[in-house]
C-alpha positions in Angstrom: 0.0 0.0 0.0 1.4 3.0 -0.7 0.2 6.8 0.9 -1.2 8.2 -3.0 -3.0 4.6 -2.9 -4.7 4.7 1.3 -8.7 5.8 1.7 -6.9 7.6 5.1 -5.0 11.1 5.2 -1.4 11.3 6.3 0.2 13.5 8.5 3.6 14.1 8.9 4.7 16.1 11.7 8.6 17.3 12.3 9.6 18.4 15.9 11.2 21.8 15.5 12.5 21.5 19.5 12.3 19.2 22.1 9.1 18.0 24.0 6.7 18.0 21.2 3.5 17.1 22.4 1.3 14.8 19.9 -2.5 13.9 20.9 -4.7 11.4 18.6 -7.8 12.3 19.2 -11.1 10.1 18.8 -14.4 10.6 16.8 -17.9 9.6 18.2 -20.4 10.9 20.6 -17.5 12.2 23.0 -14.3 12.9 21.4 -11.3 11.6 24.0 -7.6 11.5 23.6 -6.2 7.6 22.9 -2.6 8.1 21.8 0.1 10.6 22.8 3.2 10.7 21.5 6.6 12.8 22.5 9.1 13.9 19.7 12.4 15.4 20.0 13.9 18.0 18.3 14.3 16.3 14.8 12.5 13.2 14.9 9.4 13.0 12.4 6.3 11.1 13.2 3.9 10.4 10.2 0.1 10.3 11.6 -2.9 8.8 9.8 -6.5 10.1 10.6 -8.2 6.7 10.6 -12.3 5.5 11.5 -11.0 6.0 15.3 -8.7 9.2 15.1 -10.9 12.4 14.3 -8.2 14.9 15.0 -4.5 15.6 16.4 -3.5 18.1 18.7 0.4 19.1 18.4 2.2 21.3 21.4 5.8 22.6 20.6 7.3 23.7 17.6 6.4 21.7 14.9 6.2 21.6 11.2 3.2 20.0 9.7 2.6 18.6 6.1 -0.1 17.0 4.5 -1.2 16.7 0.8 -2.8 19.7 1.2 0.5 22.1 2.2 2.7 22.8 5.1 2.1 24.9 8.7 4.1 26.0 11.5 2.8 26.2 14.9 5.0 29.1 15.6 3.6 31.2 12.9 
């Protein structure tokens, strides 16, 4: 399977400093967190927003890309 090929969107995230914060964040009736991740300055983490993840919640400086561009969180 390849990302161009997957029903789900991608996400990849790039810590810009230590200590960035990543929350996976559920869909439903009541939306709850299920999966936290910590990066460090430098390490990448590629996200997928699936039938349980809804949303995802960054804290730190972070780059984000998706199909659709890039964003900062320190904009």
């Amino acid at each position: 399977m390849t990302l161009e090929n997957s029903s789900s969107e991608y996400v990849v995230i790039k810590a810009l400093e230590n200590g960035v914060t990543i929350i996976g964040l559920t869909r439903g009736k009541d939306t709850k967190f299920h999966h936290s991740e910590k990066l460090d300055k430098g390490e990448v983490m590629i996200a997928q927003f699936t039938e349980h993840t809804s949303a995802i919640k960054i804290r730190g400086k972070a780059q984000i890309i998706t199909r659709h561009g890039q964003v900062s969180t320190f904009e």
